[in-house]
C-alpha positions in Angstrom: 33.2 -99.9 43.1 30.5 -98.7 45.1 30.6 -94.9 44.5 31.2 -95.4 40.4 28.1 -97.4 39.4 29.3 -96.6 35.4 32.7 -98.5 36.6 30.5 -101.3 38.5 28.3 -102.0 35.4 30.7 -102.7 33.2 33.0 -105.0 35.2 30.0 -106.8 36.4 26.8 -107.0 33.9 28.6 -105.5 31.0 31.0 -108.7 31.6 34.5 -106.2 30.8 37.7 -107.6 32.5 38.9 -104.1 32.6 38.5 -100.7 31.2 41.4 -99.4 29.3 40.3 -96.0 28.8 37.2 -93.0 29.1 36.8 -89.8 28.1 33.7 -87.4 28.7 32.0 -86.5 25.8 28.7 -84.4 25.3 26.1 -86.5 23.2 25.9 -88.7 20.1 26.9 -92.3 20.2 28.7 -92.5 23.4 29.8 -95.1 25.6 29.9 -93.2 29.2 28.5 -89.5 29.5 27.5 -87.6 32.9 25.2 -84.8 32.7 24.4 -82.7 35.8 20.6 -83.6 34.8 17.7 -86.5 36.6 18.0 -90.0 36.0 14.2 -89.5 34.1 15.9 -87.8 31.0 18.2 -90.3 30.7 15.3 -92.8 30.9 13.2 -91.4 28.4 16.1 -92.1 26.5 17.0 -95.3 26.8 13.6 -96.3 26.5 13.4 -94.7 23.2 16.4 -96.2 22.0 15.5 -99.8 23.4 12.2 -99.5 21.4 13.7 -98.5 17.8 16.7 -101.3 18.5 13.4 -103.7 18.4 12.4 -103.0 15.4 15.6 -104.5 14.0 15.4 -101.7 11.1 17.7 -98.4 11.1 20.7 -98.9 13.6 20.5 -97.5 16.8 23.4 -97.6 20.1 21.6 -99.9 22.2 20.8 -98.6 25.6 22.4 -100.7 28.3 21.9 -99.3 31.7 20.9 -96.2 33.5 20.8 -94.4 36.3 21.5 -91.4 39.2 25.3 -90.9 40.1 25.9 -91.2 44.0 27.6 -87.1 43.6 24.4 -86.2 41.6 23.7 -86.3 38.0 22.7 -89.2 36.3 24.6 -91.4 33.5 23.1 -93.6 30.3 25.2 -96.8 29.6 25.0 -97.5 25.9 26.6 -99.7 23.1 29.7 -97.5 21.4 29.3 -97.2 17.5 32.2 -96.1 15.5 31.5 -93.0 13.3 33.0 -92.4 9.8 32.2 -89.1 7.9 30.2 -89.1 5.3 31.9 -88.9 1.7 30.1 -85.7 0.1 31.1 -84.0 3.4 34.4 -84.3 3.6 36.3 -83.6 0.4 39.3 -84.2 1.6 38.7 -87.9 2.3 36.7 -88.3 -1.0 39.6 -87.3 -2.6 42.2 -89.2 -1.0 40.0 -92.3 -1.3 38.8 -92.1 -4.6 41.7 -89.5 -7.1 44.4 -89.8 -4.3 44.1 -93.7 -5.1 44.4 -94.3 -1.4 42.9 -97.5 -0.2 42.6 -96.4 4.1 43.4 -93.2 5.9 45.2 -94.7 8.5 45.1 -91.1 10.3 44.9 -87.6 10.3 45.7 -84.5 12.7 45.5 -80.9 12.4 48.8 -78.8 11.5 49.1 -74.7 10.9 51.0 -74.4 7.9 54.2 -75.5 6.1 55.0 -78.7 4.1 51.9 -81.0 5.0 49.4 -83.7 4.3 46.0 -81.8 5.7 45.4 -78.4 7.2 42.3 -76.7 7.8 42.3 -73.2 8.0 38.6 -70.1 8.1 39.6 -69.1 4.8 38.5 -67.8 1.6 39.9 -71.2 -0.8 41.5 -68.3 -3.2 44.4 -68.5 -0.4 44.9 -72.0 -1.1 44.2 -71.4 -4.6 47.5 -69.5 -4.9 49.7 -71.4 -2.9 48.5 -74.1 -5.2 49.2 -72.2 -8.2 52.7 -71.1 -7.0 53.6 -74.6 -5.5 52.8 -75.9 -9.3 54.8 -73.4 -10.8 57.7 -73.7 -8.5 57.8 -77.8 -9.1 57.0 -77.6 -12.6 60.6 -76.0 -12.7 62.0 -79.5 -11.9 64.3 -77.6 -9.7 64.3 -77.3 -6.0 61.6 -79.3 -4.2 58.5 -78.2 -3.2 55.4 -80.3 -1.8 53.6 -81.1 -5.2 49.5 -79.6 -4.9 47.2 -82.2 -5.3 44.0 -80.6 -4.8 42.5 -77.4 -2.9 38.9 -75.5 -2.7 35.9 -75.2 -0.2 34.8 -76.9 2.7 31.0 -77.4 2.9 31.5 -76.2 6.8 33.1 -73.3 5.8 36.9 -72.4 5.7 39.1 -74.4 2.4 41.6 -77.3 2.4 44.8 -78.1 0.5 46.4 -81.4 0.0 49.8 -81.3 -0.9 52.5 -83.9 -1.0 54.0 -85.3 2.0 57.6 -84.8 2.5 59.3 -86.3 5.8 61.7 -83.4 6.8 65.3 -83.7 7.8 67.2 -82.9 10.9 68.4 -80.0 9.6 67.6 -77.1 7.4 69.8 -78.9 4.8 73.0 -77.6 2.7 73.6 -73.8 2.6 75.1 -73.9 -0.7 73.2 -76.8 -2.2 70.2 -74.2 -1.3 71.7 -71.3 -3.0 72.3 -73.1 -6.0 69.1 -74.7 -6.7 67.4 -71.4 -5.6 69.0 -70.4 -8.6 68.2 -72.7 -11.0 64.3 -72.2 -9.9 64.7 -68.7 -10.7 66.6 -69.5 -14.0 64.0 -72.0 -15.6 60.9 -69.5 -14.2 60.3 -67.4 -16.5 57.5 -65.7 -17.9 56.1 -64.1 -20.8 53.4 -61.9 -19.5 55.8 -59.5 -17.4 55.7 -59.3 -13.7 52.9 -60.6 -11.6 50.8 -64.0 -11.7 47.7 -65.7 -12.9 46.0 -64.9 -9.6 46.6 -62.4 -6.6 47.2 -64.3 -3.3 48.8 -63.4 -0.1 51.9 -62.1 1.9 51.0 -63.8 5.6 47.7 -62.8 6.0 47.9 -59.8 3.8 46.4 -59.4 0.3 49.4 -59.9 -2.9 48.4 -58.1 -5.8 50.1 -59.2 -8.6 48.6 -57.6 -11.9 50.4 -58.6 -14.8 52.3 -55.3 -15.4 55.4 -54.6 -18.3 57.3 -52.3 -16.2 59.0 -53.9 -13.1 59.6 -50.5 -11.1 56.1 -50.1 -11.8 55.4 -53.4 -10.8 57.4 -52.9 -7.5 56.3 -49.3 -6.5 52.6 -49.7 -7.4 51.4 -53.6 -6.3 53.7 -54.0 -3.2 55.5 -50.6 -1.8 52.4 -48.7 -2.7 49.9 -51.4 -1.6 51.8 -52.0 1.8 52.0 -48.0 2.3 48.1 -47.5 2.0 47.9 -50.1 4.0 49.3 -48.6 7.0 47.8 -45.0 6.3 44.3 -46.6 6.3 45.1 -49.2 9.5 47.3 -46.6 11.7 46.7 -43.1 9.9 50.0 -43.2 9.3 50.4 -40.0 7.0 54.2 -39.9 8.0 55.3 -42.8 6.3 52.9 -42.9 3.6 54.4 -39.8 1.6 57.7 -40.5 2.6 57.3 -43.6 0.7 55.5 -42.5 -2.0 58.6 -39.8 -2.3 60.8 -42.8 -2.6 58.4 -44.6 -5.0 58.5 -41.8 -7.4 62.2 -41.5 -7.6 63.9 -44.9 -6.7 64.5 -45.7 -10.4 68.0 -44.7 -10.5 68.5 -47.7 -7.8 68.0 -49.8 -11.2 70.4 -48.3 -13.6 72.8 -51.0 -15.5 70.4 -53.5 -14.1 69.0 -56.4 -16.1 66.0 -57.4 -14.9 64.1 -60.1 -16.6 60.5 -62.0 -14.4 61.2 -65.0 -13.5 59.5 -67.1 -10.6 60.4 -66.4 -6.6 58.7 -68.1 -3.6 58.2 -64.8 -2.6 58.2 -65.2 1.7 61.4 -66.7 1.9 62.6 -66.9 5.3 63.8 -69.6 7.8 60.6 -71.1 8.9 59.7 -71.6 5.0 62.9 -73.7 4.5 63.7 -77.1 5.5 65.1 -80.5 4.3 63.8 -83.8 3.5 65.4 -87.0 4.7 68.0 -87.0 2.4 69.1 -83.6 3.1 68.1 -82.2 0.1 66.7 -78.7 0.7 62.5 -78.0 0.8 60.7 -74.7 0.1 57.5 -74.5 1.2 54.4 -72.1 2.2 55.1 -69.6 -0.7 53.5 -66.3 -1.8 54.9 -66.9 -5.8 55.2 -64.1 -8.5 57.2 -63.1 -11.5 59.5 -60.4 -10.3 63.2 -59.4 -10.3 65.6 -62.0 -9.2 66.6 -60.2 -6.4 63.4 -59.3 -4.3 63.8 -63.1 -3.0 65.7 -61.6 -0.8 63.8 -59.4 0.9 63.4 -61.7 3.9 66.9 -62.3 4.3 67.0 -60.0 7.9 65.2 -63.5 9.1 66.2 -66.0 6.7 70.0 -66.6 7.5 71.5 -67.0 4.1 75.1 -67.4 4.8 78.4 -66.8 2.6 78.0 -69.9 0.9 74.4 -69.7 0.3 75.1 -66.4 -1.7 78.7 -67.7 -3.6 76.4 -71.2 -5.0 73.1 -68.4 -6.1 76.0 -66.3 -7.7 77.3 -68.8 -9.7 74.0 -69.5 -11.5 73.0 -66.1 -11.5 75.2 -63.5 -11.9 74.9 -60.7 -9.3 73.8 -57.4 -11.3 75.4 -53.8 -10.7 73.7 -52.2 -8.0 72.6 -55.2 -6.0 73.9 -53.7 -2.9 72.3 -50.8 -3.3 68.7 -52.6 -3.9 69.1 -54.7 -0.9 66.7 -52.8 1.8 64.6 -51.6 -1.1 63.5 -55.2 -1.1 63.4 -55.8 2.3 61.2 -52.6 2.7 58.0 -54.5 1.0 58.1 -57.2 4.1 58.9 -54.6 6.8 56.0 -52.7 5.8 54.1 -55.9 5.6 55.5 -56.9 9.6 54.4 -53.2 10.3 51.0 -53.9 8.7 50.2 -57.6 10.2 52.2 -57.2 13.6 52.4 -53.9 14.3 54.6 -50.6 15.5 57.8 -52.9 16.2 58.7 -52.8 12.7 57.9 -49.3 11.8 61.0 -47.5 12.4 63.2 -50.1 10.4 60.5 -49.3 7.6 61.0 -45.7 8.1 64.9 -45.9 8.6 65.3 -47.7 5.0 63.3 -44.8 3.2 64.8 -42.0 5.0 67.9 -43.7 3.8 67.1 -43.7 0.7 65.5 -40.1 0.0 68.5 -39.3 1.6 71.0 -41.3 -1.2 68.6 -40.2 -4.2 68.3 -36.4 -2.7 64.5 -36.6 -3.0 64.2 -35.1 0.9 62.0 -32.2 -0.3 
């Protein structure tokens, strides 16, 4: 007791039968600090704080004891106040309380990503703007379930919020073919009249999505993401190499969509494992998604880390009809996210990016 006089107080003056818990903390409203600093600051403090208590106006932490530490330092001993944010400076708690019809928060923590009830990311809020947009789109399909957007925009501290729906996952990832099937219907009942793109551009990762409304989808495909992802990594890596070797294959890839029919209609867009999960009935949950109006089958251009199995494909199939040629477009797709890896990550994925378009110049004879 003797060499903690913080300990002593409390279990003696302060009257405490015991002390379930402390934590150091730097200033504010505190109930134990220690500051490598004299007793006299912490004087001058307590004095201060004793004399506006006795005014009985504004509240105050009442001071209750100060003094030197025995190992040096000094430590103020002071009545512990609760805090709650103010309203107008958090909008995510205005908005639960008050649109969200919530009557408590009974708590929060931080999360990175996925299917969640708050997450605070430095952002621009036209990130969370799009994944709004897209997780609207995608549930107003009434098809495979999404977390429904509630609300998004700035925070007055900088960075943007989003609050979504919570959905209390699964065990598992869910049913391979249940998965599949309403994958399809998503992409059956999404359709849109303005071509190929979305209302706003949003993002691949980190990475910028343009998605100009545009008639044409090999237009569409070689202009806003081969072509986009290609300058990309000539501007980042001077990468010269791979940038007219793609632009080779942009120019004459249309024959990989001959007998094709290819109408928009609405894909997650970053579909891979860690984007799909269950809730607790085992129903399956998409989720974090980078949504445009595109052909069918450029949802699959995460499938190298998505692990769509046999009967994932033979349930999509079913609903959609596989189109002539879908073999042939396969790495086509999965070339726009390779080049994305290549961009955000770095050299690891360039020669899988550089192996799919030498294959390809190669099968359309466009080498020279």
């Amino acid at each position: 007791m003797g060499d903690d006089p913080i300990r002593e107080w409390i279990l003696s003056e302060g009257k405490a039968t015991q002390i379930t818990g402390t934590r150091s903390i730097g200033g504010g409203c505190i109930n134990r600090a220690t500051r490598s600093i004299g007793p006299e600051m912490f004087e001058g403090e307590a004095l201060g704080l004793d004399a506006m208590y006795a005014t009985g106006s504004i509240r105050v932490p009442k001071p209750l004891n100060f003094g030197p530490l025995p190992t040096g330092g000094s430590y103020i001993i002071m009545e512990y106040i609760e805090f709650v944010a103010s309203m107008g400076d958090d909008p995510i708690r205005e908005w639960i309380l008050s649109e969200g019809k919530a009557t408590q928060i009974t708590g929060t923590r931080s999360i990175g990503g996925g299917c969640i009830n708050r997450a605070t990311r430095s952002i621009g809020p036209e990130m969370f703007e799009g994944e709004a947009l897209g997780l609207d789109a995608m549930y107003a399909t009434g098809s495979i379930r999404v977390p429904k957007p509630l609300n998004f925009g700035p925070l007055p501290t900088g960075g943007s919020y989003i609050i979504m729906e919570y959905i209390e996952f699964g065990a598992s990832r869910g049913n391979q073919s249940i998965l599949g099937r309403k994958l399809a219907e998503m992409h059956k009942a999404g359709k849109s009249e303005k071509g190929f793109g979305f209302d706003v551009d949003n993002t691949i990762g980190s990475t910028p999505q343009i998605n100009t409304w545009t008639s044409d989808w090999i237009e569409f495909y070689g202009v806003h993401r081969l072509g986009y992802q290609l300058k990309l990594a000539q501007q980042q890596y001077g990468d010269n190499l791979i940038y007219e070797k793609g632009q080779r294959l942009i120019k004459n890839m249309a024959p990989l969509f001959e007998d094709a029919r290819i109408e928009p209609c609405l894909l997650h867009g970053d579909l891979w494992s860690g984007n799909v999960s269950s809730d607790k009935n085992g129903e399956p949950v998409i989720l974090d998604p980078a949504c445009y109006y595109g052909h069918s089958e450029a949802e699959f251009g995460m499938s190298w880390c998505a692990g769509f199995g046999g009967s994932f494909y033979d349930a999509y199939f079913k609903v959609m009809p596989k189109q002539p040629g879908f073999e042939r477009r396969k790495d086509l797709y999965m070339l726009y996210h390779y080049l994305n890896h290549y961009n955000l990550f770095g050299s690891g994925y360039r020669s899988s990016a550089m192996s799919i378009i030498d294959g390809y110049l190669q099968i359309l004879k466009a080498n020279v």
